[in-house]
C-alpha positions as CSV (number, residue, x, y, z in Angstrom):
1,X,-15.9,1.4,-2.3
2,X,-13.1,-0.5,-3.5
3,X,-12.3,-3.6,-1.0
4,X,-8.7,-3.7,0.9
5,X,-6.9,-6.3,-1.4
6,X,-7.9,-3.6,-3.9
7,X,-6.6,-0.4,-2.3
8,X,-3.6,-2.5,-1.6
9,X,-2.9,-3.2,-5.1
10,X,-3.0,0.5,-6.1
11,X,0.1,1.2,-3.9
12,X,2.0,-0.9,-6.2
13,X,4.1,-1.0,-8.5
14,X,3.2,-1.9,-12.3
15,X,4.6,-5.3,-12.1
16,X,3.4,-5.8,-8.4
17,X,0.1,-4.8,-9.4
18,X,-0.7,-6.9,-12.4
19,X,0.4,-9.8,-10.7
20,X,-2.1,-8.9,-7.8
21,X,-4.9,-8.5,-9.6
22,X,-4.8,-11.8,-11.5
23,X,-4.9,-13.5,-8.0
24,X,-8.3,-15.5,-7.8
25,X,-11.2,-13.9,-5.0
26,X,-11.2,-16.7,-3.1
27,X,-7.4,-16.8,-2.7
28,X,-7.6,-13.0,-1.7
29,X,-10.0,-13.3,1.0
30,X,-8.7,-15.0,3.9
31,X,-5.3,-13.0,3.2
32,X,-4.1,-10.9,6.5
33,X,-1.0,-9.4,5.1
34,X,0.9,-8.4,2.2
35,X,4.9,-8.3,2.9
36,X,7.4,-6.7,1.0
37,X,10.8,-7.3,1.8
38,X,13.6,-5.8,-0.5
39,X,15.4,-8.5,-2.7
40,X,12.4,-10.8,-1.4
41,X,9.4,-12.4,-2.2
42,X,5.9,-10.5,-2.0
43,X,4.6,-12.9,0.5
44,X,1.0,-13.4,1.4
45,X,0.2,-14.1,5.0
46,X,-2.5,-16.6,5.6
47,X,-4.3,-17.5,9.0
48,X,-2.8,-21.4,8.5
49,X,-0.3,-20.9,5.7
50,X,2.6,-18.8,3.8
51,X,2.2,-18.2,0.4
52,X,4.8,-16.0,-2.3
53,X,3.2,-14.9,-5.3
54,X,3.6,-15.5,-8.5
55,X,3.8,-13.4,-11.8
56,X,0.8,-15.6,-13.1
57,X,-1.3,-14.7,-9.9
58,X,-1.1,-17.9,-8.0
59,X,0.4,-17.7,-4.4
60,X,2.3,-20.4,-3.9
61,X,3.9,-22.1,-1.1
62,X,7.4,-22.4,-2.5
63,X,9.6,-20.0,-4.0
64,X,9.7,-20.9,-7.8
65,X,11.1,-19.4,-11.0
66,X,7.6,-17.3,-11.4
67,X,7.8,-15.8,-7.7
68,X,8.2,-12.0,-7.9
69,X,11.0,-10.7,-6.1
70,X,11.1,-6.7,-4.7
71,X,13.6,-4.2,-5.7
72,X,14.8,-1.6,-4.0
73,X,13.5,0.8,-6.5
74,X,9.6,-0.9,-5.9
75,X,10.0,0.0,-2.3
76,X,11.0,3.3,-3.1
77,X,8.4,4.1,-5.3
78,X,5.5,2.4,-3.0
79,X,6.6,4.9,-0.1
80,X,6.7,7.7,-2.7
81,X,2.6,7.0,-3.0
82,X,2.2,6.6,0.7
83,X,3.5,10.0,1.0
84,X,1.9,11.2,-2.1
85,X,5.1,12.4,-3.1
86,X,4.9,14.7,-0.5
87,X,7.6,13.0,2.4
88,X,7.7,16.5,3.8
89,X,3.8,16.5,5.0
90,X,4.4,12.8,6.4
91,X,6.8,13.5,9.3
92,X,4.7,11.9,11.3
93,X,4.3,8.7,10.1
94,X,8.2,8.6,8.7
95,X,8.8,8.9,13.0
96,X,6.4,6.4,14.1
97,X,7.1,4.1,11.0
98,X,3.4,3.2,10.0
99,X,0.9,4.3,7.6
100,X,-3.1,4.8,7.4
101,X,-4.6,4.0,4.2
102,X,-7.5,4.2,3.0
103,X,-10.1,1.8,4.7
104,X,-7.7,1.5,7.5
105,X,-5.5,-0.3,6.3
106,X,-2.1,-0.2,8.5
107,X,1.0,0.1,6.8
108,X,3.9,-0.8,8.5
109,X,7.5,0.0,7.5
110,X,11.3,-1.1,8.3
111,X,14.0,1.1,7.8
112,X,16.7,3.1,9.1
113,X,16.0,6.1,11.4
114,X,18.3,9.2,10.9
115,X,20.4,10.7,14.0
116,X,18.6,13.8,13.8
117,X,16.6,14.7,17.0
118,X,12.9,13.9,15.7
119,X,14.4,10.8,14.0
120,X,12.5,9.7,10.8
121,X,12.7,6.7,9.0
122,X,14.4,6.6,6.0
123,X,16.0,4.1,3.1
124,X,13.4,1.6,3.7
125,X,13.7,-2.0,3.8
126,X,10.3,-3.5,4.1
127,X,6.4,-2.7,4.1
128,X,3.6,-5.0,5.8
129,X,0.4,-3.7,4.9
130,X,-2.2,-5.2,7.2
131,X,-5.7,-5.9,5.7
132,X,-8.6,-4.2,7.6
133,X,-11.7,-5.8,7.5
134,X,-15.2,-4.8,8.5
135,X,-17.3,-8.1,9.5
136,X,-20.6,-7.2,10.6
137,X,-22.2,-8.9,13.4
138,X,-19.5,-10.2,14.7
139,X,-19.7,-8.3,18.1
140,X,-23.3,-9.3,18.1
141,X,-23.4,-11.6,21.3
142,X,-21.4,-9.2,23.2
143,X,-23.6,-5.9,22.5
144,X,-26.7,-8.5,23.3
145,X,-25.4,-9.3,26.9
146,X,-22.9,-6.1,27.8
147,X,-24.7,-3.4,26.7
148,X,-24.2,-0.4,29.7
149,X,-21.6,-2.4,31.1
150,X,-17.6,-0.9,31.2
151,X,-16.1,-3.8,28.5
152,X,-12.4,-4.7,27.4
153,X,-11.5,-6.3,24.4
154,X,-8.4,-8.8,25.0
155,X,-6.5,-11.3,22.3
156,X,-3.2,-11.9,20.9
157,X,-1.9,-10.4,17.5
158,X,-4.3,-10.3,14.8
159,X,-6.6,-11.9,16.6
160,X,-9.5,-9.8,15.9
161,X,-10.0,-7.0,18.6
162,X,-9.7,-3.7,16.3
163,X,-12.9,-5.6,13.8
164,X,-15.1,-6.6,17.3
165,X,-14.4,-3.1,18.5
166,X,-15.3,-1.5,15.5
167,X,-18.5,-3.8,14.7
168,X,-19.5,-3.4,18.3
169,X,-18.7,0.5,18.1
170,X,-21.2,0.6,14.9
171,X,-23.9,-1.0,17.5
172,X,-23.4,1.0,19.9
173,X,-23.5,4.3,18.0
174,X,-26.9,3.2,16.2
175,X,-28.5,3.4,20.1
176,X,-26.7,5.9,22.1
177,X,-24.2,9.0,21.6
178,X,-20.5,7.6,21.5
179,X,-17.1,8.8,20.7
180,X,-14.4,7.1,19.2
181,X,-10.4,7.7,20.1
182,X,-9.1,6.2,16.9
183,X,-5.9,7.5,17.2
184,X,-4.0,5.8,14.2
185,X,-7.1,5.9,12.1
186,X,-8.0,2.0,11.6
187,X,-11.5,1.6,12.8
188,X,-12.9,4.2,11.1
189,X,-10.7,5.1,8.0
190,X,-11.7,8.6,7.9
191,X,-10.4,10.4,4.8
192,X,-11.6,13.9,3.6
193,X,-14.1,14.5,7.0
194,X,-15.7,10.8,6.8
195,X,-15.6,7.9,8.3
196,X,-15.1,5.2,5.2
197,X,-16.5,2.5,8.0
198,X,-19.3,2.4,9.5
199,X,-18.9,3.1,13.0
200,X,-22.2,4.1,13.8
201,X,-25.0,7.2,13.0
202,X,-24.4,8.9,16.5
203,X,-20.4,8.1,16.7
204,X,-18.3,11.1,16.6
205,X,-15.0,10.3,15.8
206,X,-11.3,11.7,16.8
207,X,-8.3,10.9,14.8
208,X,-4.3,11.5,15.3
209,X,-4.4,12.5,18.8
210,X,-3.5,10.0,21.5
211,X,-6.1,8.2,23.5
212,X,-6.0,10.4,26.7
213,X,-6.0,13.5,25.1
214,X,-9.0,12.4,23.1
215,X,-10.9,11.1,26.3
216,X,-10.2,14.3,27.9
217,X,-11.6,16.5,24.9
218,X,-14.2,14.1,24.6
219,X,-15.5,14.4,27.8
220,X,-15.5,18.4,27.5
221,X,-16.9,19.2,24.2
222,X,-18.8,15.7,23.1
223,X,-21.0,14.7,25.8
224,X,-20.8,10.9,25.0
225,X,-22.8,8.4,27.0
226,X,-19.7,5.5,25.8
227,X,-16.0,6.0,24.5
228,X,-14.5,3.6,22.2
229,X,-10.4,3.3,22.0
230,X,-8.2,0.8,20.6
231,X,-5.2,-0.9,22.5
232,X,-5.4,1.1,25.7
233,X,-1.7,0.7,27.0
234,X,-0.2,3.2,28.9
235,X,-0.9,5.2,33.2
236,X,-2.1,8.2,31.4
237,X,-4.8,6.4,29.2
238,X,-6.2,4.6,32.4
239,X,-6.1,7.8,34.2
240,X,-8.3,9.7,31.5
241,X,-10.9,6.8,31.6
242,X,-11.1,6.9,35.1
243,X,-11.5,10.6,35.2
244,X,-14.4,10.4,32.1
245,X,-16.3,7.3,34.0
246,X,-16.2,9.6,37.1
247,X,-18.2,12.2,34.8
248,X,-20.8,9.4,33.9
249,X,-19.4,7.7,30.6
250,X,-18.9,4.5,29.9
251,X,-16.2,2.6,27.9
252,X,-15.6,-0.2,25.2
253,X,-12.0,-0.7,24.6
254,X,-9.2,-3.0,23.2
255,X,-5.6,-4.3,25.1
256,X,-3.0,-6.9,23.6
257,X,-3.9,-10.0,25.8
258,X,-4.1,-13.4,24.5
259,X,-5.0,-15.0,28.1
260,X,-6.6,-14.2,31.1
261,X,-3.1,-14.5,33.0
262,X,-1.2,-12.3,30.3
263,X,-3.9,-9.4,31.3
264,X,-3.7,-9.7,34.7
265,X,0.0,-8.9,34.5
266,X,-0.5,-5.7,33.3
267,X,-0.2,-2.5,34.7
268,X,-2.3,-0.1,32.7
269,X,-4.9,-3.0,33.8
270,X,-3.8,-3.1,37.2
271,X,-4.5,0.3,37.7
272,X,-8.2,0.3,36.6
273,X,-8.7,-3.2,37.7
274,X,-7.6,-2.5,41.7
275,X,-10.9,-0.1,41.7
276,X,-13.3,-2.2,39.7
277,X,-13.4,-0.2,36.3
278,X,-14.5,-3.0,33.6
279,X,-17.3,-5.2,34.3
280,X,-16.1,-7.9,32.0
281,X,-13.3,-8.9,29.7
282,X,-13.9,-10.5,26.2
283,X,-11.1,-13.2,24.8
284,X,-10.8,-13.9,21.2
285,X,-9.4,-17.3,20.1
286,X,-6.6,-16.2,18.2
287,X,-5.2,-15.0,14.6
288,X,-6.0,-18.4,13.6
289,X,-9.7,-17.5,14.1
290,X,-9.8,-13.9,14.0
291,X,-13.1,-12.2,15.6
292,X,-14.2,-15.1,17.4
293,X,-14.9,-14.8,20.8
294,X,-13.4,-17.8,23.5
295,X,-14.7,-16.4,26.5
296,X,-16.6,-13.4,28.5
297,X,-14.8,-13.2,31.6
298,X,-17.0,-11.2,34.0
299,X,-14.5,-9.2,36.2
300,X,-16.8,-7.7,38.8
301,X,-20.1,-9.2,40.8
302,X,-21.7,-6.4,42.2
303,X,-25.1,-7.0,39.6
């Protein structure tokens, strides 16, 4: 399977993609995102730096002579492959402004929505394509200790929490029956019927629909002892999980929270905090050190 830099790359343009692929491996490792910004720099974002790349293949901190700048016509073309040439068949994403790609890779996009009612995006700007990675065993000290228990997954932007999910969902599938809500397809990067990740031998996974519909559907037709979601964030999802855990599941699942205080101020959290619902909370350090765990916050004492 080709790694994410490389998918990446094929999206390109000629130019673009020569340039990328003369980029050193361990200059392309760390790398979180790939920016393209019309009439600017293809910039590389680092965990502790910046970098513009160059036609030679060397990302450099400065803009220089050699730094290759995106057209217009390059963004156009990219968003012609993301649809295939197909924009008709892409409504959706062309609404919600984001892409899935192939190892679930997230591609986001800036543009200018027409008036129409459904509103879609259209004369792009600017495409972030966010680098998915799969680190196994990074969820290892939290499937050692939690295992049965109702667990949520908090931490800042790009701090990790959609890689410790997905590790921990692999874990988790490997020992019991579990379904996975992957809504925008990133944890599991199923193309053609498969996952491309490995999320686990006894994971079943649903993709495009929105986290409480999955739950619900889940609940009737999957018989799944735990169910995995990503970014819970809204009444309704906490209202499906509480409905599903009153049928005997469990659940592992993400939230944007970067501290303890930040996740006790919200409301979707609120709501299944006030009756006890997760047994502990996870914190990752930060985009700095993404997929390292800070602290396990237990949130109940009843064991």
């Amino acid at each position: 399977m080709s790694t994410s830099y490389e998918v990446i790359s094929s999206y390109m343009t000629e130019n673009i993609r020569r340039a990328m692929l003369l980029v050193d491996s361990g200059e392309r490792s760390d790398i979180t995102e790939v920016r393209l910004r019309s009439d600017r720099p293809v910039t590389y974002i680092y965990p502790d730096r910046i970098c513009y790349l160059s036609a030679n293949g060397i990302p450099e901190q400065n803009i220089t002579s050699r730094t290759i700048i995106i057209s217009p016509a390059d963004i156009r073309k990219i968003v012609d492959l993301l649809c295939h040439y197909s924009l008709h068949t892409h409504s959706k994403e062309l609404s919600d402004g984001c892409f899935v790609i192939e190892n679930g890779i997230r591609v986001g996009a800036a543009g200018t929505y027409s008036s129409a009612s459904n509103s879609l995006m259209k004369d792009f700007n600017a495409l972030n394509f966010r680098i998915s990675r799969a680190v196994k065993g990074c969820a290892d000290k939290i499937f050692s200790s939690l295992f049965g228990r109702n667990i949520l997954i908090c931490g800042g932007v790009n701090s990790g929490k959609t890689t410790i999910l997905r590790d921990l969902c692999r874990q988790f599938g490997n020992l019991c029956k579990v379904t996975l809500i992957d809504e925008r397809n990133e944890i599991s990067a199923v193309i053609g019927g498969s996952p491309r990740q490995d999320v686990g031998i006894m994971t079943d996974v649903l993709v495009g629909c929105s986290r409480a519909e999955g739950i619900n559907s889940a609940v009737r037709t999957l018989s799944p002892d735990y169910i995995f979601c990503d970014e819970i964030s809204e009444i309704s999802d906490a209202k499906a999980m509480l409905q599903a855990f009153g049928c005997g599941v469990r659940f592992a699942a993400s939230m944007h929270a970067a501290s303890y205080r930040e996740l006790i101020g919200r409301e979707v959290f609120k709501e299944l905090n006030d009756v006890g619902f997760f047994d502990h909370a996870v914190f990752l350090k930060g985009s700095d050190r993404p997929s390292v765990i800070a602290e396990i916050r237990r949130l109940k004492n009843d064991f």
